[in-house]
C-alpha positions in Angstrom: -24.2 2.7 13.7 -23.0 6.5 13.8 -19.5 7.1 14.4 -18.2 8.8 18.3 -15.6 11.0 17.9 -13.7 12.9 20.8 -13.5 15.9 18.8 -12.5 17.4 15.2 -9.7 19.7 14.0 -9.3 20.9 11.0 -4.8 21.2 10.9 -3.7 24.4 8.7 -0.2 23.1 8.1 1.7 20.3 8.8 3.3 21.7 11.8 -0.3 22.6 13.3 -1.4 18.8 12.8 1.7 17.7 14.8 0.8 20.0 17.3 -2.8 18.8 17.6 -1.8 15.2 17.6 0.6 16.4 20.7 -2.3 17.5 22.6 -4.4 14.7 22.3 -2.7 12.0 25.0 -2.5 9.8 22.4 -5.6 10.0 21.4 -5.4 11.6 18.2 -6.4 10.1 14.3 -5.3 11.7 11.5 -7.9 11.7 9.1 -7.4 12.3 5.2 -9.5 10.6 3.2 -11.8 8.9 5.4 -12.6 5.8 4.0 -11.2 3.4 5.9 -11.2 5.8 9.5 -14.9 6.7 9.3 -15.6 3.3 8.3 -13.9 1.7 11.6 -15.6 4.2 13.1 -19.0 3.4 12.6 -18.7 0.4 13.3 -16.9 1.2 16.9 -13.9 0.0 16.0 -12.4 3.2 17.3 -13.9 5.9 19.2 -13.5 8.5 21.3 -10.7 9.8 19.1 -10.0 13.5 18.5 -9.7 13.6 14.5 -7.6 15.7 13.1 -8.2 16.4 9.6 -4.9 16.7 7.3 -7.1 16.9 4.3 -6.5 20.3 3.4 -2.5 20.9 3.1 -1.3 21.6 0.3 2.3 20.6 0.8 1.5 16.9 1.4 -0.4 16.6 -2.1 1.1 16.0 -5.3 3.8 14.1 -7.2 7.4 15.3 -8.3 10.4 13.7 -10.2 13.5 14.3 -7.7 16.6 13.0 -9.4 16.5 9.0 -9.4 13.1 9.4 -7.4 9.7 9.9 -7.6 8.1 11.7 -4.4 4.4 11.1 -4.2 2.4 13.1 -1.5 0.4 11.2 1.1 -2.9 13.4 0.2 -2.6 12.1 -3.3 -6.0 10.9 -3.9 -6.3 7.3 -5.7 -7.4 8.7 -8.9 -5.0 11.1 -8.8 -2.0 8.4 -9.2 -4.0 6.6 -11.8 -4.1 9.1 -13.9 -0.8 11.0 -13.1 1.5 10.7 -16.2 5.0 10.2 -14.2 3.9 7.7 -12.2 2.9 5.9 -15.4 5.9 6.3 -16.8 8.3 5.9 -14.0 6.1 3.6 -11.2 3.4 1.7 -13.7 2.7 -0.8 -10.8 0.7 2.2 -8.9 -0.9 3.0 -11.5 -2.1 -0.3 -12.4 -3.3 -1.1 -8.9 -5.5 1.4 -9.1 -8.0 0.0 -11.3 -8.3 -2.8 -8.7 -9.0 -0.6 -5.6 -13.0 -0.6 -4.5 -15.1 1.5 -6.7 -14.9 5.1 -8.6 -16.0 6.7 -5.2 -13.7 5.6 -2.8 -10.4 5.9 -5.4 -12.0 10.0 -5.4 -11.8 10.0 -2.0 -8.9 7.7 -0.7 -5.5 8.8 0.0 -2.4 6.6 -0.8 -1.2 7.5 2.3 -4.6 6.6 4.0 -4.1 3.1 2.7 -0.7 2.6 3.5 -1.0 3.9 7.2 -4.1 1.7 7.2 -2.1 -1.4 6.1 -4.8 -3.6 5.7 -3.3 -7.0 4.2 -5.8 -7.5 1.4 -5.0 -4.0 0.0 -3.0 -3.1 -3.0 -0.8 -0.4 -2.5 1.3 -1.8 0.8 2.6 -5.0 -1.6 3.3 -2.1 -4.6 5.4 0.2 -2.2 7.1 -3.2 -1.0 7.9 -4.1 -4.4 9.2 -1.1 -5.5 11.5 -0.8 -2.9 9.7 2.9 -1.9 10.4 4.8 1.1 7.9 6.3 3.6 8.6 9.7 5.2 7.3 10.3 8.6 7.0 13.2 10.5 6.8 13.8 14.2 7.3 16.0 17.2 11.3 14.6 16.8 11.7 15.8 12.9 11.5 13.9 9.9 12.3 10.2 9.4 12.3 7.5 6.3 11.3 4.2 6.9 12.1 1.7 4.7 9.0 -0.2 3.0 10.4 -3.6 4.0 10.5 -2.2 8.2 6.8 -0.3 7.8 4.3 -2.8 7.9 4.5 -5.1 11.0 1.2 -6.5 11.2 -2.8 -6.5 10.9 -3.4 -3.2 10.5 0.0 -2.4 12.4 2.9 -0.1 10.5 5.7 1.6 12.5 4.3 5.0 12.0 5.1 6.1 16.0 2.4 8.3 18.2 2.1 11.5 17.5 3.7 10.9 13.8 2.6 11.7 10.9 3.1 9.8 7.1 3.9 12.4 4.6 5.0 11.4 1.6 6.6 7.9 -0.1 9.7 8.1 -2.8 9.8 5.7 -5.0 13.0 4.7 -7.3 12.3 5.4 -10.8 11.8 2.7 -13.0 14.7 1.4 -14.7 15.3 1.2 -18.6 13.7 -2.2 -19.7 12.2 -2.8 -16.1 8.4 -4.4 -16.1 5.8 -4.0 -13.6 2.8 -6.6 -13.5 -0.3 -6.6 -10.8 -2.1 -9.7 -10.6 -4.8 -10.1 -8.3 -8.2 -12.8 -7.5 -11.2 -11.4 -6.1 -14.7 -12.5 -5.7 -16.2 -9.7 -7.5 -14.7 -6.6 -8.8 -13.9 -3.6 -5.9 -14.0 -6.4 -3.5 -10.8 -7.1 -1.6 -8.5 -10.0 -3.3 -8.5 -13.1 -2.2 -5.2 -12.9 -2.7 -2.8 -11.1 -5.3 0.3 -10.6 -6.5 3.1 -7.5 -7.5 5.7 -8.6 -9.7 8.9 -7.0 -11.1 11.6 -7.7 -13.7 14.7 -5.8 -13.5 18.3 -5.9 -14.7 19.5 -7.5 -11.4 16.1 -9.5 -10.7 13.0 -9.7 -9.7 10.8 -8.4 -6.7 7.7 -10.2 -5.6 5.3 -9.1 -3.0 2.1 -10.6 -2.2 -1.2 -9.2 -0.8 -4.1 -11.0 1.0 -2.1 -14.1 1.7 -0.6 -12.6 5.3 -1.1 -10.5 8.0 0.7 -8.0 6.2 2.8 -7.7 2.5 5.0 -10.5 2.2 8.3 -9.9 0.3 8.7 -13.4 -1.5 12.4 -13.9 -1.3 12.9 -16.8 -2.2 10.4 -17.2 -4.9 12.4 -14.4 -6.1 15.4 -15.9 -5.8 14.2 -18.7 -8.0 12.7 -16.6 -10.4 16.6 -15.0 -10.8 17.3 -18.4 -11.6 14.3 -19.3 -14.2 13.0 -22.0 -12.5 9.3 -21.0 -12.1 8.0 -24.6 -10.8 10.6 -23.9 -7.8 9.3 -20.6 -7.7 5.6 -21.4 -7.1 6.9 -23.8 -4.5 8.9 -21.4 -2.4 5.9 -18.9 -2.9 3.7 -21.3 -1.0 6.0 -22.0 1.8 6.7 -17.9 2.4 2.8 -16.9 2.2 0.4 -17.4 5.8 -2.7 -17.4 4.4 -6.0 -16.8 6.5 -8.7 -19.1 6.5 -12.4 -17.1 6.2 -15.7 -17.1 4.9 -14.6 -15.8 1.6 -11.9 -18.8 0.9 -9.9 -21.6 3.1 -6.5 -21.0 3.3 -5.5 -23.8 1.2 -7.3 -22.2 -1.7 -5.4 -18.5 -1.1 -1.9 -20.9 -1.0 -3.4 -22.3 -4.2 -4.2 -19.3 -6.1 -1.2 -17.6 -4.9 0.8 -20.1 -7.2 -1.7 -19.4 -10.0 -1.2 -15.8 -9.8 2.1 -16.5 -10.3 2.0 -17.9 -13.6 -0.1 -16.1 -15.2 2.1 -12.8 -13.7 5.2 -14.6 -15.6 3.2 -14.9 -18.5 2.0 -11.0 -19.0 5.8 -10.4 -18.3 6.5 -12.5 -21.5 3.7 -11.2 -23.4 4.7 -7.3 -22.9 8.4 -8.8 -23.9 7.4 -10.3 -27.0 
C-alpha cells in the first residue's frame, strides 16, 4: 500500500512546527525519522494527516552534559547515541539498547524521540528512559513542560504528549559512581522486537527495573525492585511475574513472556555480578 497524507511541511524552527501543528485541527504528525510514522502509514493506520517534518532543526539534535544531567535531543538519531561517548559514560543503558534496535538502517534513520513518542511496548528505549528515571520535555502552544518518565507512557502506543505538542528533548540523571546498567532482552531473531526484555539498575540506594514487551506499556517493577533491595532474587522473580501483563500472540503465549520475564531476570543479576567481580 502507498501511504495518504493530508499534506507535508517542512518546520524551519521549532516555533514554526508549533505553528503548523496549530493549523492543522488536530490533524497534524510530526514526522522525524519516519520509521515508525511512514510505516503506520502505509499500511493506513493513519492518514489524511498533514506531516510536518521536524527533521531539519538543529536545536532539537544533539547531546550535552548540564550539571547532574545529561540532555539528549529528540532528533538524536539511534546511532548517534550508540556511539556518543557521554552517553556511554554517564547513561550506558542507551547505549547498550541500541545494539538491539531493528537493523543498521533503521538505527540511521530513527530518532529517540521518534521511539519514545511512538511508545510501542515491545521497544527498547521507553523501559531505558523509565529506568533511568529521565525526564521528557514537551513543547506546545502553552510553553515548555517536563514530564516525568513514570507519567509519559499511558498505554498502546498512548504517551501524554498533548495536541499540538511537541517532544523535544529527554534529561537523564548522570550515572552515579559505582552505578551498573544491564539490558537484557529475548527475541525471535535478531532486529525483531523482544518477546520480552528487561532494564536493570544497581545503585547506591537500589535498584530500578523496567520491563519491555510484557505490557501495554513499560512497567516499572516495584516490587521486584523492592525485593532485589532486599537480596532475595527468588521473591524477586515472583513479584516480577505478578506486576508484568503479558499479551498472548502468534509470536509467544503469554505464559511463555511471564516465563521468560523471570529468566531475564536472572541472567540480568548475573552480568551485574560478573561486571562486579
Amino acid at each position: 500500500m502507498k501511504a495518504l497524507a493530508g499534506g507535508y511541511a517542512q518546520a524551519r524552527d521549532l516555533r514554526h512546527a508549533l505553528d503548523l501543528l496549530g493549523q492543522a485541527d488536530g490533524m497534524g504528525r510530526v514526522l522525524a525519522g519516519g520509521q515508525s510514522l511512514i510505516a503506520a502509514m502505509n499500511m493506513r493506520l493513519t492518514s489524511g494527516d498533514l506531516l510536518v517534518d521536524i527533521s531539519r532543526i538543529a536545536e532539537l539534535r544533539g547531546v550535552a552534559l548540564d550539571g547532574g544531567w545529561l540532555r539528549i535531543g529528540a532528533l538524536t538519531r539511534h546511532a548517534e547515541i550508540g556511539r556518543d561517548a557521554l552517553i556511554a559514560r554517564h547513561a550506558p543503558l542507551l547505549t547498550r539498547a541500541v545494539g538491539h534496535i531493528a537493523h543498521s538502517a533503521i538505527r540511521n534513520r530513527g530518532t529517540i524521540g521518534g521511539s519514545l513518542a511512538h511508545a510501542d511496548p515491545a521497544a527498547e528505549f521507553p523501559a531505558c528512559v523509565l529506568a533511568l528515571e529521565a525526564v521528557l520535555h514537551l513543547d506546545g502552544p502553552d510553553g515548555r513542560r517536563d514530564v516525568a518518565a513514570e507519567d509519559f507512557f499511558l498505554g498502546v502506543f498512548e504517551t501524554a504528549i498533548e495536541e499540538g505538542e511537541i517532544l523535544t528533548g529527554i534529561s537523564v540523571p548522570v550515572a552515579q559512581d559505582g552505578e551498573r546498567h544491564v539490558l537484557r532482552e529475548a527475541a525471535r531473531r535478531s532486529g525483531d522486537y523482544a518477546l520480552a526484555g528487561l532494564c536493570l539498575l544497581r545503585r547506591t540506594a537500589g535498584h530500578r527495573l523496567a520491563a519491555f514487551g510484557v505490557g501495554p506499556c513499560p512497567i516499572l517493577a516495584r516490587g521486584a525492585m523492592e525485593k532485589l533491595d532486599h537480596g532475595d532474587i527468588d521473591g524477586a522473580v515472583a513479584a516480577l511475574s505478578g506486576e508484568i501483563d503479558p499479551p498472548g500472540d502468534t509470536q509467544a503465549s503469554a505464559a511463555y513472556r511471564r516465563h521468560l520475564a523471570g529468566v531475564l531476570l536472572r541472567r540480568a543479576l548475573s552480568d551485574l555480578e560478573g561486571e562486579q567481580s
